[in-house]
Every structure is written in structure tokens, then in C-alpha cells.
C-alpha positions as CSV (number, residue, x, y, z in Angstrom):
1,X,-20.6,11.7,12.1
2,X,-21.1,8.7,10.2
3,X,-17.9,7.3,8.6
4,X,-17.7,5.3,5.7
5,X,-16.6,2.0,5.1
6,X,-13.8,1.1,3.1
7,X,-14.7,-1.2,0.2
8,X,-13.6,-3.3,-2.9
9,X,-15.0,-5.6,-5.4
10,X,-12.9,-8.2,-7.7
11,X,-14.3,-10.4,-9.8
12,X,-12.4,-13.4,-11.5
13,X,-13.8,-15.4,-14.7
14,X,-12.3,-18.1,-16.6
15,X,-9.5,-15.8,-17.3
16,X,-7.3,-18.0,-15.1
17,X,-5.7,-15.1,-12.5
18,X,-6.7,-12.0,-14.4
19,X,-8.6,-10.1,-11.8
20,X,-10.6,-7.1,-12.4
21,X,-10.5,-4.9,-9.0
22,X,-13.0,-2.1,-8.4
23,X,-13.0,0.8,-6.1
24,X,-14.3,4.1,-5.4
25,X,-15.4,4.8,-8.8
26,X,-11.6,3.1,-10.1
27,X,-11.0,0.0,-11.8
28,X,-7.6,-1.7,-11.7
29,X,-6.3,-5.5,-13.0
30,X,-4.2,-7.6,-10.6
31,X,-2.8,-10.7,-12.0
32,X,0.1,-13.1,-11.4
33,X,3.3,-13.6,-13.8
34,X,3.0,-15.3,-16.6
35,X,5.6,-18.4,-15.5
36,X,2.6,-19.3,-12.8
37,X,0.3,-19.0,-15.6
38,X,-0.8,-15.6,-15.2
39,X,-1.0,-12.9,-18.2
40,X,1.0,-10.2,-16.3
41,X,-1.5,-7.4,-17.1
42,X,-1.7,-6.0,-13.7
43,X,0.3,-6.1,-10.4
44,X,0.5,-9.6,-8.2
45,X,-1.6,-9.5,-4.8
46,X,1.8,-8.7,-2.7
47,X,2.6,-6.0,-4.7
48,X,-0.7,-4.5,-4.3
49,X,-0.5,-4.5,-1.1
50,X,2.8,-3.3,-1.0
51,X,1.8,-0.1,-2.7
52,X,-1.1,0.6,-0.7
53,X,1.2,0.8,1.8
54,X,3.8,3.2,0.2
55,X,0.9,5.5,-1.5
56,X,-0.8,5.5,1.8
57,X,2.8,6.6,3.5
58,X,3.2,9.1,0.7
59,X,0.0,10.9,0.7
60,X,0.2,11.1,4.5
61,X,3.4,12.4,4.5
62,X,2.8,14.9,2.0
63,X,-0.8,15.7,3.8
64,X,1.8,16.7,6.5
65,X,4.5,18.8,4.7
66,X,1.8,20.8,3.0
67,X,0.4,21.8,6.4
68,X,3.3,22.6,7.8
69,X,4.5,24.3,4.7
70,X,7.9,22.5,4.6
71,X,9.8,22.7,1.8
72,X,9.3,18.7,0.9
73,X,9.7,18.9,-3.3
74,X,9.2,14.8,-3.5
75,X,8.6,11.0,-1.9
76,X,10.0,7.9,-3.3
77,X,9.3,5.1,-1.1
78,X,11.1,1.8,-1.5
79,X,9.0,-1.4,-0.1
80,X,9.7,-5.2,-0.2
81,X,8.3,-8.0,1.4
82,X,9.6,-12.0,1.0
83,X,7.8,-14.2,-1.4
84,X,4.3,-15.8,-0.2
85,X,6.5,-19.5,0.8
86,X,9.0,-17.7,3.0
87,X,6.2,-16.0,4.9
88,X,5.3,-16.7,8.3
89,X,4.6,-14.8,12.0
90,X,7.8,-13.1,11.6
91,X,7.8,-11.6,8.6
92,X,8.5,-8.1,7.6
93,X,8.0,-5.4,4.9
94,X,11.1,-3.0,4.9
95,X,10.5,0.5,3.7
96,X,12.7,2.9,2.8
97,X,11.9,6.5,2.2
98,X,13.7,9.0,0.1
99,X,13.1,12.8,0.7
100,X,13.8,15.7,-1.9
101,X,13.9,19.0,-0.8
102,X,15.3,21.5,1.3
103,X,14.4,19.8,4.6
104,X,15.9,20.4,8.2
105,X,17.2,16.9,9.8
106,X,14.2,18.4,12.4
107,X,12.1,18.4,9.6
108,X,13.2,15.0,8.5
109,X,12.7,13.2,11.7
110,X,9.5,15.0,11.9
111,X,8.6,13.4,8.5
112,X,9.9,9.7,9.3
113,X,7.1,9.4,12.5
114,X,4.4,11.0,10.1
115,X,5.1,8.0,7.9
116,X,4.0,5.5,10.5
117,X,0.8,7.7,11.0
118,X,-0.6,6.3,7.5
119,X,-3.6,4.1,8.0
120,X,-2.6,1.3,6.2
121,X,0.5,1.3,8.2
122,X,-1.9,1.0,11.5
123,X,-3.8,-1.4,10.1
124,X,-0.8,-4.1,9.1
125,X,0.8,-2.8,12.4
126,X,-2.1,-4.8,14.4
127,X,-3.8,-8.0,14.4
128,X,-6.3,-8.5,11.8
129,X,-9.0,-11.0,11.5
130,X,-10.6,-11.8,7.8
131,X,-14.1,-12.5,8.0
132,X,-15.5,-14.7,5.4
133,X,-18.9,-15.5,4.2
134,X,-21.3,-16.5,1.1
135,X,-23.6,-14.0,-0.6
């Protein structure tokens, strides 16, 4: 079985850090706050990337539940990460997951290790190497 690759487009004109960001048929702005000279019209890289991450724990979670038929009623999932100077080798994203329903603390437990199942989670989990080239 072929799989498919995972892809994105952005494009960036003279609107300084306004960033249009294409995928899958969707289209989304990123941008940076207007005291670095952004418009704020659309999420800052970081945050981005945060929310990949909490969607992508969400939906696998819930993936899960639904399977299992567990009575999970809703996700909220809390994620931070230190601004771009403080980062370095160390750094970490915390996450902290809220879960409404009538759940067993089985259940629950269950649901926390499905959470590090997400593929986003595996990917920051490991080294990655960026790639870069001309078209």
C-alpha cells in the first residue's frame, strides 16, 4: 500500500509576516503579534505547532474512545511551550489533558497512554532532521 506524504505550502509576500498556509484542500494565516511587527491575523509559528500537537492528541484519543465505546463526552488539552530565546536541547512542551465524561480511573489511564500514540507526538518525541533545498 502506498502511503501518502504529508504536505504543506506557505507563501509570504511583502506583507511583512502574514503567511498564507495551505493544506489538504485548507487554507489557514499564521502571523506574528503586532508588537514584532506582525498583523496578528493568524496564530504565531509556536502556536501552530502547539495545536497540531493537542488536535493530533485529541483526535487520537477520541479515535480510541469511540472504538472502545467509552463514555468520553469531551477533550480539552492544555499545551505550552517557552518562548523561541529560552529554547534550547532541553526544552519541553507540557500538556495537560482534561477529560469529561463518565470514565473509569481504568479508563482514564487507558486514555492518558493513547495520548502519546498521536503521530505528532512520535514525531517531536524523536530526532528530526530539516532538509532544505531550492526549487
Amino acid at each position: 500500500m502506498d502511503k501518502k506524504q504529508i504536505t504543506a505550502v506557505t507563501e509570504l509576500d511583502r506583507s511583512h509576516y502574514l503567511t498564507k498556509v495551505y493544506a489538504g484542500g485548507h487554507f489557514i494565516y499564521a502571523d506574528e503579534p503586532a508588537d514584532v511587527g506582525g498583523t496578528d491575523e493568524g496564530m504565531n509559528p509556536g502556536a501552530l505547532l502547539l495545536a497540531s500537537l493537542g488536535s493530533c492528541t485529541a483526535i487520537t484519543i477520541r479515535m480510541y474512545a469511540d472504538r472502545k465505546e467509552m463514555p468520553l463526552e469531551g477533550i480539552k488539552i492544555h499545551l505550552a511551550i517557552v518562548n523561541e530565546e529560552e529554547m534550547s536541547p532541553a526544552t519541553k512542551i507540557t500538556r495537560k489533558i482534561e477529560f469529561s465524561g463518565d470514565l473509569s480511573a481504568e479508563e482514564l489511564t487507558r486514555l492518558m497512554q493513547i495520548a502519546d500514540k498521536c503521530p505528532i507526538h512520535k514525531i517531536l518525541s524523536n530526532p528530526i532532521q530539516i532538509e532544505t533545498t531550492t526549487v
